[in-house]
N, C-alpha and C positions, 0 to 999 in steps of 0.2 A: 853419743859415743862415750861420754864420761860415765850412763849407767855400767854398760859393758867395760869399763876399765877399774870401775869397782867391785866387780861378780870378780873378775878373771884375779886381782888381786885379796881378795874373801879365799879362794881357791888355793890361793899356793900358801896358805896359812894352814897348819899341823888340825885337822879338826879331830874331835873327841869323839869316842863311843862307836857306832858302827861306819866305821869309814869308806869299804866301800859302796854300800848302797847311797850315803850319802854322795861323793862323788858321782855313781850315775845320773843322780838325780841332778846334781849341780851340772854336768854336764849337757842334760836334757834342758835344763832353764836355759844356759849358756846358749846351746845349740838354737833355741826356740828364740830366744831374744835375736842375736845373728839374725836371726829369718825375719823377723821383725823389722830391724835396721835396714835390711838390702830391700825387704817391701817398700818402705816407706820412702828408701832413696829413691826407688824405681815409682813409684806413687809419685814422687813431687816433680820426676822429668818430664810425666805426662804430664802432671799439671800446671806446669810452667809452657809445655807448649802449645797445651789448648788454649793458653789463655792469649798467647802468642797471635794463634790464629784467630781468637777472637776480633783481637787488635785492629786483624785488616781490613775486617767486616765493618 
């Protein structure tokens, strides 16, 4: 989470040169990481309960 609170703070920073295609794009990284992060939360619930059920076995 601390990657994602360094993008979204890069962002509310004045950038140079063509701004808004840079923001789409910054947006789209933002957007893809998010996607990334809630993968990954939802990745470790399963993985934490298979291992779960391993346990019993």
């Amino acid at each position: 989470m601390d990657n994602l609170n360094r993008i979204l703070e890069s962002i509310s920073q004045p950038a140079k040169g063509k701004a808004t295609s840079n923001k789409k794009r910054k947006w789209r990284e933002i957007e893809q990481l998010r996607d990334r992060f809630q993968l990954e939360k939802e990745l470790k619930a399963y993985e934490d309960s298979l291992e779960y059920m391993l346990e019993e076995f």
